[in-house]
N, C-alpha and C positions, 0 to 999 in steps of 0.2 A: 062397340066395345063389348070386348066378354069378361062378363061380374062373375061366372058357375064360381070360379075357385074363390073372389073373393067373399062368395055369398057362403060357399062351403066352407071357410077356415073359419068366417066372422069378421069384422072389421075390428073389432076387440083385439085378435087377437093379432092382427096385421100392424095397429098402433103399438100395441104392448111390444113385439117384435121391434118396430125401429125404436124407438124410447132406451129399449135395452142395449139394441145397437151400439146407439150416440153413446149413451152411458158409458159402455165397454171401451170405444174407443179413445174418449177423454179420458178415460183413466190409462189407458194406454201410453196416451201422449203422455200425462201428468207423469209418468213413472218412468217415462225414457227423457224427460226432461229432468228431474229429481238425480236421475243417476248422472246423467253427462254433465250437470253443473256439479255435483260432489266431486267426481273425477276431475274435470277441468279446474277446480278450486285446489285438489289435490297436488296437480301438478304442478300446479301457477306457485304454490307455497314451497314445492319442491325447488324449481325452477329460479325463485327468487333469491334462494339460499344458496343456490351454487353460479349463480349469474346466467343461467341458461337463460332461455326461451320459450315460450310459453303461446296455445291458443287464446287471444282475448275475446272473440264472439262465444257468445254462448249459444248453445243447438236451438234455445229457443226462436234466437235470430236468427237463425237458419230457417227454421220453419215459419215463424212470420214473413219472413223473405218471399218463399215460397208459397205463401199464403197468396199476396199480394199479388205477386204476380198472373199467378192462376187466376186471380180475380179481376184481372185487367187483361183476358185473351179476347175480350169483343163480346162476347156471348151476353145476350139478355138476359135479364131472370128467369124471363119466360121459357127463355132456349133451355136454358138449367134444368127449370121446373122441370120439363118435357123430358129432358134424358133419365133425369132420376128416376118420374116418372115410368117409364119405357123399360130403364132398369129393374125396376120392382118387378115390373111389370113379367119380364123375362123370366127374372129369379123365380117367382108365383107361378111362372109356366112350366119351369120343370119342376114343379115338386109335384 
């Protein structure tokens, strides 16, 4: 295995780096989830009042769905660990 890059950036700063990641992307979700249930609430009220029709799953259940499933492709932890892994690892090679 070759450590050059991650003995050059720091391991500090390779933690600090995913941390911020995750961070970013939960809030990501949290804010595409926030809007598609105000919407979807929006309409549903809309919807209600004139007899229409309306989505009742919320995007969150979309994405748990989705969750799920991904989590059920066979793959070990280990397999996972390894990709991600290997991904960083990639990412860390072209910089």
């Amino acid at each position: 295995m070759n450590f050059e890059l991650l003995e050059l950036l720091g391991i500090g700063y390779v933690i600090d780096h995913c941390v911020s990641f995750f961070h970013k992307k939960s809030e990501e979700k949290a804010y595409k989830v926030y809007v598609t249930d105000v919407l979807r609430l929006t309409l549903e009220n809309t919807a209600k009042q004139t007899q229409g029709s309306y989505i009742e799953k919320r995007f969150a259940d979309f994405l748990e769905l989705q969750e799920n499933i991904s989590e059920d492709d066979g793959k070990s932890e280990e397999e996972m660990a390894e990709e991600v892994i290997s991904d960083i690892r990639n990412k860390l090679g072209r910089l």
